[in-house]
N, C-alpha and C positions, 0 to 999 in steps of 0.2 A: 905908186900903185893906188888907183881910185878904186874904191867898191861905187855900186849904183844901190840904191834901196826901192829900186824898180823891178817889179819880177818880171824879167825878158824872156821866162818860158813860153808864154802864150804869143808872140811876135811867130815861131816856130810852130802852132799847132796846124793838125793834118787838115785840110780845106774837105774832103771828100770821104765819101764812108759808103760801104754795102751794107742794110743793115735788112733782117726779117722780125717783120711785124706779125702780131700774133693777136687776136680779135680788135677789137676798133674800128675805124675806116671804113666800114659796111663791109670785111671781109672776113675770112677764119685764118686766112695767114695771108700775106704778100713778101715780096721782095722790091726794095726800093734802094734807090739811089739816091744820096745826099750829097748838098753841097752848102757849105758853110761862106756866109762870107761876111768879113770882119768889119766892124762899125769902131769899135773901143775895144780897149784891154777887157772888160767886163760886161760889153753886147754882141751879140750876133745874129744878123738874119740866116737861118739852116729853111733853103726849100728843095724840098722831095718831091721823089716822081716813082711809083713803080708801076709792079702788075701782080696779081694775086689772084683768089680764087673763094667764093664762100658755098656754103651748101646749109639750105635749110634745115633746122635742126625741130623736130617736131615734137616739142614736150607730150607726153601721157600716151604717146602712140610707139608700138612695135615696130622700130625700123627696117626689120627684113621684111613687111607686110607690105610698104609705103616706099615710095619715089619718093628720092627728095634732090629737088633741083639743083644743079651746080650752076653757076653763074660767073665769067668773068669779070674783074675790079680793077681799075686802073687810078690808083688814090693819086690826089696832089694834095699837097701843102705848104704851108708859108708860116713859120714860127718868128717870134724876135725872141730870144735867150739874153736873161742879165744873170750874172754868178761872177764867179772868183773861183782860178785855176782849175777845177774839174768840173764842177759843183751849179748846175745854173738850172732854175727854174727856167719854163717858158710856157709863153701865149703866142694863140695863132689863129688863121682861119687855115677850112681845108676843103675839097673834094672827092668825092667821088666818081665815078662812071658808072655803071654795074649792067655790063653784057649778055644776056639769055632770057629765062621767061620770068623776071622780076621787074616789079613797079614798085617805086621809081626807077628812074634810067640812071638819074644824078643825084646824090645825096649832097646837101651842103652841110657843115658843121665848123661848131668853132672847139677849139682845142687847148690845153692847159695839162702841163704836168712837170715831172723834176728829170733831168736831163747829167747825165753822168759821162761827160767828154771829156776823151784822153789829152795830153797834154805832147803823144810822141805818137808816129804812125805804128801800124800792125797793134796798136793795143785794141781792146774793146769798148765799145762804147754801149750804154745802156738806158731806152726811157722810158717813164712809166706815166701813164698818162689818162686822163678824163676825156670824153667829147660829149658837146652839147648839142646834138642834132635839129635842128632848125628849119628841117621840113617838118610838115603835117603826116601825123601819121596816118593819116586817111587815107585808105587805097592799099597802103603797101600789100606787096603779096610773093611771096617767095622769097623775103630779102630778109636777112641774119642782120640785125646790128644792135652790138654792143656798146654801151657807154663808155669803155675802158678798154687800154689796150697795153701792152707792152712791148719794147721790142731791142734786139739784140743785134750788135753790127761790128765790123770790122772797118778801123781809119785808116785812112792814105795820105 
């Protein structure tokens, strides 16, 4: 009988996930689709696609007084992930869309944070993250976006 001193769990990790994202992305929540695909034991490229929805959020004003726009989001992104067994930082770039009466149309941003992937399907996956928004803020008008976002998913 051989042992290996290779950890062969991650040859078996879940390639795909549902995951709901909750500010970031120029939206106030979305749902996306993930799909991992495997480089090394200890890289991955993970890119997303969903659809979402944000709404103007108007500091100092009474919001039953004031309209405030809803907008549809269609985020992409494109991460590389390096870690060990659950545990993986990642950087990425990403996009936006954002459909209704907000300017800009397409937000571009780059992205960083710490990435918490199961190692068996049906578990949860978890990531909490920064973005660096990379258009000009000049113009914007109706569009919600936050530097940070978090979000929660189910692997397959």
């Amino acid at each position: 009988m051989a042992l290996s001193a290779q950890d062969k769990t991650n040859e078996k990790r879940p390639l795909n996930g549902i995951v709901v994202s909750v500010l970031g992305d120029g939206a106030n929540v979305s749902v996306n689709f993930e799909r991992l695909a495997k480089i090394t034991e200890n890289f991955f490229l993970t890119g997303r696609l969903g659809g979402g929805y944000g709404r103007l959020l108007t500091p100092g004003v009474e919001s039953d007084t004031i309209l405030r726009p809803v907008y549809l989001t269609v985020p992409l992104q494109v991460t590389l992930n390096a870690g060990k067994s659950r545990h993986f930082a990642e950087a990425g770039i990403g996009s936006t869309a954002a459909i209704g009466n907000v300017y800009p149309h397409l937000l571009y941003y780059l992205t960083a944070g710490y990435r918490l992937q199961p190692l068996k399907s049906g578990n949860l996956s978890v990531r909490i993250y920064g973005n660096w928004l990379l258009n000009t803020r000049t113009g914007f008008r109706n569009l919600y976006f936050v530097p940070f976002g978090a979000s929660i998913g189910i692997v397959f």
